[in-house]
MILUMSE-109223 format. One line per 10 residues: their letters; for each residue x, y, z of C-alpha. Coordinates in steps of 0.2 Angstrom, whole numbers. Layout:
! residues N
A> X,Y,Z  ...
//
This chain:
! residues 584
XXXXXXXXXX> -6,142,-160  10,139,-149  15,155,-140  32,161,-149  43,154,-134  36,137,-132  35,135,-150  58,142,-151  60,129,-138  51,117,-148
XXXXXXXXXX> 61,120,-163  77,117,-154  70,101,-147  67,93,-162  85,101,-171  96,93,-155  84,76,-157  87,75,-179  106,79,-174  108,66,-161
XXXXXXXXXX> 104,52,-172  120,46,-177  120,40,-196  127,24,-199  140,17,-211  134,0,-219  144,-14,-217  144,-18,-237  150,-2,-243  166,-3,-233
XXXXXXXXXX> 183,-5,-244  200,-8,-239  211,9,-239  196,21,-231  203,32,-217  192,37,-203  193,43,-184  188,36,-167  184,41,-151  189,38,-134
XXXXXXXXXX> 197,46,-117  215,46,-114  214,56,-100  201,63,-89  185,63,-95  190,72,-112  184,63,-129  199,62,-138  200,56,-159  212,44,-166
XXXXXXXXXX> 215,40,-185  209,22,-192  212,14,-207  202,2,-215  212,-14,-220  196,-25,-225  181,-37,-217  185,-52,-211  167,-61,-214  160,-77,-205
XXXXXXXXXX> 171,-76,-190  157,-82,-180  140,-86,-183  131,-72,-193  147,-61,-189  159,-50,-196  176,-41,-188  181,-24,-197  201,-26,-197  209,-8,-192
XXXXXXXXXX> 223,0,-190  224,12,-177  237,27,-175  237,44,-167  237,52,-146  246,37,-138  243,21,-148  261,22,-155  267,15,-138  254,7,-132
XXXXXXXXXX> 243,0,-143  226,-5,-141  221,-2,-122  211,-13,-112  197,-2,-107  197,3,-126  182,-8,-129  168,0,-139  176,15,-143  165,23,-159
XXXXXXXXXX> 176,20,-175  166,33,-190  170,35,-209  164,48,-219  155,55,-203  143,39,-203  146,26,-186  154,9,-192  156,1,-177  167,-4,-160
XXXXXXXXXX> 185,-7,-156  181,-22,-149  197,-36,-152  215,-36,-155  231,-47,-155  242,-49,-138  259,-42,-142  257,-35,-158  270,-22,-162  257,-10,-169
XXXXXXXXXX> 239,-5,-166  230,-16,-176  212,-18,-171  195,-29,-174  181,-18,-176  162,-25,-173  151,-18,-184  138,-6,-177  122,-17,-186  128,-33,-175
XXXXXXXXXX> 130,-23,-160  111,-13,-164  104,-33,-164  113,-37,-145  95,-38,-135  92,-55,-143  95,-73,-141  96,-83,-123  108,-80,-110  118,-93,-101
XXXXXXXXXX> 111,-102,-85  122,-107,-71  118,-123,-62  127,-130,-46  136,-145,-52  139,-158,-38  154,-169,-40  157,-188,-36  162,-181,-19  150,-171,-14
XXXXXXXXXX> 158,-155,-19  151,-141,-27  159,-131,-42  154,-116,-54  155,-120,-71  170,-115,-81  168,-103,-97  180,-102,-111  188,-86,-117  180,-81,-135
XXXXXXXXXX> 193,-83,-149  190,-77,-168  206,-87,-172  221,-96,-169  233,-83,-174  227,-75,-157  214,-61,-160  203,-59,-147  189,-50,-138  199,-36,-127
XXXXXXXXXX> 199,-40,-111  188,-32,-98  199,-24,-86  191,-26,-67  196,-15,-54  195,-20,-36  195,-12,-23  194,-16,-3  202,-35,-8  215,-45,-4
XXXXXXXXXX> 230,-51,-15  227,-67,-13  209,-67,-18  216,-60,-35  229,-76,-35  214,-88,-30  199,-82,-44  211,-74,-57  210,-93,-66  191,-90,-65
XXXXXXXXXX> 189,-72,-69  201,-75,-85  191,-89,-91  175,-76,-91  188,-64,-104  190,-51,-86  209,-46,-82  208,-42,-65  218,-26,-59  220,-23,-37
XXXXXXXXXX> 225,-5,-32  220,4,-48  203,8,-42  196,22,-30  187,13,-20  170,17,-9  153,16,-15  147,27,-30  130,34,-23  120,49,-24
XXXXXXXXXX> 109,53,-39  109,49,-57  120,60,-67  115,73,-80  112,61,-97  121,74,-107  135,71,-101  138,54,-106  143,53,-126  148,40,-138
XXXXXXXXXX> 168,38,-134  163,42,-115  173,30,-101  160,21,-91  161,7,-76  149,-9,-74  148,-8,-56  148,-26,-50  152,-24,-31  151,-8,-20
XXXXXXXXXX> 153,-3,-2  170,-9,9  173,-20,-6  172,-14,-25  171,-22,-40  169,-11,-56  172,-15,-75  178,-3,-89  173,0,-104  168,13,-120
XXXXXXXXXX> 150,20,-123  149,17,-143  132,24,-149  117,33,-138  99,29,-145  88,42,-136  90,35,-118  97,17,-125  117,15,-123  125,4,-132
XXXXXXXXXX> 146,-2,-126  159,-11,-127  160,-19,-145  159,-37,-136  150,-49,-122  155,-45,-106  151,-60,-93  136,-65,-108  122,-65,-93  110,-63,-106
XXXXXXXXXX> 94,-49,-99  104,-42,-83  101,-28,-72  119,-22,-66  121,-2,-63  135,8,-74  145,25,-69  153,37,-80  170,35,-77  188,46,-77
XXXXXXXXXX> 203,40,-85  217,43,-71  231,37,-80  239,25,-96  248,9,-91  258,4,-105  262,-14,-107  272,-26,-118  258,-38,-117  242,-28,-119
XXXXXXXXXX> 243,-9,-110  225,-4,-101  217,12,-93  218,15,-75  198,24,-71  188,29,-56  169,28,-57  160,47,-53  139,47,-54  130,34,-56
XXXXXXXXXX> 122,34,-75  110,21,-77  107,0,-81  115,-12,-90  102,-24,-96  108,-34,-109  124,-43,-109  128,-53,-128  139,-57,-138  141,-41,-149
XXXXXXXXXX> 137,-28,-135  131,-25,-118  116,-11,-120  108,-2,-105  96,12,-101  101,30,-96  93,38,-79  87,20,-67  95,12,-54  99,-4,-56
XXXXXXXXXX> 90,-16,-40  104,-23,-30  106,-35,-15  113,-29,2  125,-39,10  134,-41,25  149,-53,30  154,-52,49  171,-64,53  177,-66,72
XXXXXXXXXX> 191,-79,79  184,-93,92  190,-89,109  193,-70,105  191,-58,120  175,-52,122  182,-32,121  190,-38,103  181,-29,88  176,-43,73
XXXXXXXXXX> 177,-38,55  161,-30,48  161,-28,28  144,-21,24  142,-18,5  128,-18,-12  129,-30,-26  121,-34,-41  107,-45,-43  113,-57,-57
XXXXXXXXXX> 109,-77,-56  127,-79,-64  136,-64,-58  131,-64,-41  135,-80,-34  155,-78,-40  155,-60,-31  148,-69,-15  161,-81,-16  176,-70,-17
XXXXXXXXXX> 171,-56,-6  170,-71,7  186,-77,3  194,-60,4  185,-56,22  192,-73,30  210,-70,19  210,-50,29  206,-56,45  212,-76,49
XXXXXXXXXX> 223,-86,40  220,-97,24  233,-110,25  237,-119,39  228,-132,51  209,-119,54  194,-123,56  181,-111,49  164,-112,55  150,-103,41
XXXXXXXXXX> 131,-98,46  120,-83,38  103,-81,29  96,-79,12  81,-65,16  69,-61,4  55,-47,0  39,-59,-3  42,-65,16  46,-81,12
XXXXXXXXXX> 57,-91,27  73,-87,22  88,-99,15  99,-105,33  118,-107,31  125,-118,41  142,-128,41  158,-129,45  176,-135,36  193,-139,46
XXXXXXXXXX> 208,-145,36  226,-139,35  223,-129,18  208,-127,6  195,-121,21  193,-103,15  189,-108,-3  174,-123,5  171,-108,16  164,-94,4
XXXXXXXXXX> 158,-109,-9  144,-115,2  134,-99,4  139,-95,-17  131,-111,-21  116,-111,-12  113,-95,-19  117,-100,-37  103,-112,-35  90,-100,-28
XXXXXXXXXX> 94,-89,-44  95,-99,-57  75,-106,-50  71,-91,-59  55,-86,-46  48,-69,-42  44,-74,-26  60,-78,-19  65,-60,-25  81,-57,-13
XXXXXXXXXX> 82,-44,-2  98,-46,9  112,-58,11  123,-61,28  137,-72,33  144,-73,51  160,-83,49  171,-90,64  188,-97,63  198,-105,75
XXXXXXXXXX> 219,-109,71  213,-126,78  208,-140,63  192,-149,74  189,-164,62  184,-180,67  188,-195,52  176,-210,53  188,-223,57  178,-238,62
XXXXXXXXXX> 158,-244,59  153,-258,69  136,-268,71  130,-276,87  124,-292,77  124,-298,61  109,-306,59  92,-297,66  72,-301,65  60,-290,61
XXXXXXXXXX> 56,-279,77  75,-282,84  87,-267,88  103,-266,79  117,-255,90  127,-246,77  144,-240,84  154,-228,75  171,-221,81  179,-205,74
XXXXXXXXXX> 196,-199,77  205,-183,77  223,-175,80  232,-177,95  227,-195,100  207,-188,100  195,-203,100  177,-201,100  163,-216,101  145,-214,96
XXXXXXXXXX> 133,-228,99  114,-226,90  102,-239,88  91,-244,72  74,-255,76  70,-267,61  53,-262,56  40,-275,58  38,-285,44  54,-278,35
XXXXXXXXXX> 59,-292,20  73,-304,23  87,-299,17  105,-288,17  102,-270,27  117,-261,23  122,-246,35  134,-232,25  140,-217,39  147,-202,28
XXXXXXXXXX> 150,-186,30  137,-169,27  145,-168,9  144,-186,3  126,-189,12  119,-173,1  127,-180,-14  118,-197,-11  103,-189,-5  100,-172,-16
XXXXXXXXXX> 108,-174,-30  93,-175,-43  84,-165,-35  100,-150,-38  101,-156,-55  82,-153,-58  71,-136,-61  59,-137,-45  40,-135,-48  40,-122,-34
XXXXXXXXXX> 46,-111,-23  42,-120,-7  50,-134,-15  68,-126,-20  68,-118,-1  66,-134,7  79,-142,-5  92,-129,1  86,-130,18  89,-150,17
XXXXXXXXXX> 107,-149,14  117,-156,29  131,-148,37  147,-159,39  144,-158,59  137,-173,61  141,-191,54  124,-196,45  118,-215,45  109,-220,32
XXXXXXXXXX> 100,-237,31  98,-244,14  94,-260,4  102,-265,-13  85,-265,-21  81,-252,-35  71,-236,-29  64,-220,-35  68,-201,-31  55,-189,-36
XXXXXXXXXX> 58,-172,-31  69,-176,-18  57,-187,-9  61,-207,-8  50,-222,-13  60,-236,-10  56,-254,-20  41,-250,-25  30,-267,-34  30,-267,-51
XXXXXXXXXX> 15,-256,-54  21,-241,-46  38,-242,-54  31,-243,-70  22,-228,-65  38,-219,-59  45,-225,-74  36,-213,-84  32,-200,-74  42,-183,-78
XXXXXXXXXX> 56,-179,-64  57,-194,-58  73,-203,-53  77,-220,-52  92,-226,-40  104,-240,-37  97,-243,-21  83,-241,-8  84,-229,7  76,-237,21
XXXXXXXXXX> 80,-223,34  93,-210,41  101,-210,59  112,-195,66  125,-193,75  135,-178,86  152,-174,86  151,-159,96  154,-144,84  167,-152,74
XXXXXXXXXX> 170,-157,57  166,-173,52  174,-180,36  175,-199,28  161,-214,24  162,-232,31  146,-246,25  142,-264,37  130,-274,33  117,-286,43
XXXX> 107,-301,38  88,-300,44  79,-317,45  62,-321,44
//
């Protein structure tokens, strides 16, 4: 027998339990001309209702999906119209849950709004998500992929744009990454955020309800990057929001706040919510199509990060820029938030256009103790150097994610940047050999003369020995920069999955930073790449073996070795190929 207090309180559990499942509408019995209310915060944290009006189902708008087509009306819709930050706001008919706002149409004179039906957005936690890979270009240089903005149709309906507040950056980081955010359906917003790091402990569950304002928290700390959005439907601790994908990461782990609504900005275009993130509520950790779905009361696991940026020749008594701050742990996600919270320090504190020379070096840690990922290189030019700046630490980061191993679990990121107002490059003007014809055993005297601003010459002489009993024939000798050697060089393997965690570190360990001109000794002969390692014109028998073995590469060419050399802590940019004849 329960004793009569434990038994009461066991009563009311249950009640509160049976009231809090939410019943839902089917998509089926929907008709055109049903009247119903939503839920959302206009201001504050107060839930607030608004009327909706069903105008019909548009049905196969994607694959296996349906949009409910509302019209909205009521609190402020009438002058501004669907909101950014509206998304996943609980629409309810009869009482029953239907679905989220989730789309609308840019300028539309009234509130007319797609609705996702709640049994698609219930079925989010499935399917794959979307892997970055570093793609390398012809020249060496590195890119994220772009993604297109999701469109039901022509006549311009679309998913609601994710408003993104951030906090602690520069205006023209916004200007360089707003392309790039907008391609990921994100409309980025500078100076509507509060700013500073949401910490402390989890917040009370209950107060979090369908039609609640919450926050993706993407970036905290001196810089802040958070993400609005509406809580829809709350499954026991399981929270369902924002009627649509947000960056379509797939499983994810990024932490979310319940949010404030500080004030309505009304728009010709499309009007949004200005919000400030409180307490910290819980995880996101699954990002699809039809919803993003998270879990009440656990911190999400994020990676500390520091950036540290100083001025060559500064006096010794001059304080550099520290930026310490937390950021999610997403192989997609993170790589983009490295690469503008770079941008953004070197934008604060030296200048992005201009003749500069910016000088990158920081590690990669992680918790298994594995040797960490080095950062080293530098970029001088007259504009562009900021941008190739913050890209080299995002890529080599994308690359670790995207390996996809436990052990290389990250535990802390930090860049130490330097710039100068100085462009210290060195073009590769000239390639000379000291003979054109060699024998086997002779040593070849490879000149190579770079040339900078201001009349700056610089002459490097190295020598090559022609290995004993090398083959008659043409020895070509190509001297490029960091860039175009790692293209040449590491190409397939940053185009492949590595075997192994030892095997992906010393990939991203090998890249070459453009401080140095790079020799490489080569013969026009076909050759093999497997894993990064060279084996150049093999016989027959093994290159039919490579042939069929998995992984491996076949080149145009056979690298017979590689040769340094210095240009004393400048930039080295350019390729130049002589050739020499060996004789029997």
């Amino acid at each position: 027998m329960f004793p009569p207090l434990r038994l009461a309180a066991a009563i009311v559990s249950l009640a509160s339990c049976l009231c809090a499942q939410t019943p839902l509408f089917p998509l089926k019995d929907l008709k055109p001309g049903m009247r119903g209310i939503g839920k959302t915060v206009f201001s504050g944290n107060a839930i607030e209702e608004f009327q909706v009006e069903i105008l019909g189902v548009l049905e196969n708008v994607g694959p296996h999906q349906s949009l409910i087509l509302g019209r909205l009306s009521g609190g402020p819709l009438g002058s501004t119209g669907v909101l950014q930050g509206m998304s996943g706001s609980p629409v309810y008919v009869d009482g029953k849950l239907i679905g989220a706002v989730s789309s609308a149409f840019s300028f539309a004179k009234e509130p007319i709004a797609g609705i996702r039906p709640i049994e698609e957005m219930l079925r989010a936690p499935r399917g794959s998500s979307t892997t970055l890979r570093a793609a390398m270009s012809e020249k060496g240089e590195w890119r994220l992929p772009p993604r297109d903005v999701p469109r039901f149709a022509e006549s311009g309906m679309i998913d609601i744009a994710t408003p993104v507040s951030f906090g602690g950056f520069t205006r023209g980081t916004l200007d360089a990454f707003s392309p790039q955010l907008r391609a990921l359906g994100l409309e980025p917003r500078q100076g509507v955020a509060a700013g500073g790091a949401v910490t402390g402990r989890i917040g009370n569950p209950a107060d979090l309800k369908p039609g609640s304002m919450i926050s993706v928290l993407l970036l905290s700390g001196d810089m802040n990057i958070g993400a609005d959005g509406t809580v829809t439907h709350i499954d026991g601790n399981r929270v369902f929001a924002f009627g649509h994908r947000f960056l379509s990461a797939g499983p994810t782990e990024m932490p979310f706040a319940r949010a404030e609504v500080l004030a309505l900005m009304p728009l010709l275009s499309t009007s949004f919510k200005i919000s400030a993130a409180k307490e910290l509520m819980g995880v996101i950790s699954e990002d699809r199509n039809a919803a993003v779905a998270g879990v009440l009361g656990r911190r999400a696991r994020m990676i500390p990060f520091a950036i540290r940026v100083s001025r060559a020749g500064r006096a010794e008594n001059t304080t550099a820029e520290n930026y310490n701050m937390e950021m999610v742990d997403d192989r997609f996600v993170s790589p983009i938030l490295l690469q503008m919270a770079a941008f953004s320090a070197i934008d604060a504190t030296e200048r992005t256009a201009g003749a500069s020379t910016i000088t990158v070096r920081g590690e990669i840690r992680f918790a298994s103790g594995a040797p960490s990922a080095i950062l080293d290189n530098i970029f001088a030019g007259d504009n562009g150097g900021a941008i190739q700046a913050a890209l080299s630490g995002a890529i080599p980061l994308a690359y670790i994610l995207q390996g996809g191993f436990d052990s290389l679990r990250i535990s802390g990121i930090s860049l130490d940047i330097q710039s100068s107002i100085e462009k210290k490059q060195l073009q590769i003007e000239q390639v000379s050999a000291g003979r054109r014809e060699a024998k086997p055993g002779d040593r070849i005297p490879i000149t190579v003369l770079m040339a900078g601003e201001n009349g700056l010459e610089i002459s490097k002489t190295v020598e090559y020995t022609v290995p004993l009993g090398a083959p008659p024939g043409t020895l070509f000798f190509t001297v490029a920069d960091g860039m175009t050697t790692n293209y040449l060089e590491l190409r397939p393997a940053l185009t492949s999955s590595p075997r192994s965690a030892a095997e992906l570190l010393d990939t991203v360990n090998r890249l070459r930073p453009n401080t140095k001109a790079y020799i490489r000794v080569w013969r026009a002969d076909p050759a093999f790449q497997v894993r990064g390692e060279d084996f150049p014109a093999p016989p027959a028998s093994l290159a039919l073996l490579l042939g069929a073995t998995q992984g491996a590469t076949q080149t145009r060419n056979s690298k017979v070795a590689e040769l340094e050399v210095f240009a004393g802590g400048m930039a080295v940019s350019g390729t130049r190929t002589v050739q020499v004849e060996v004789k029997e």
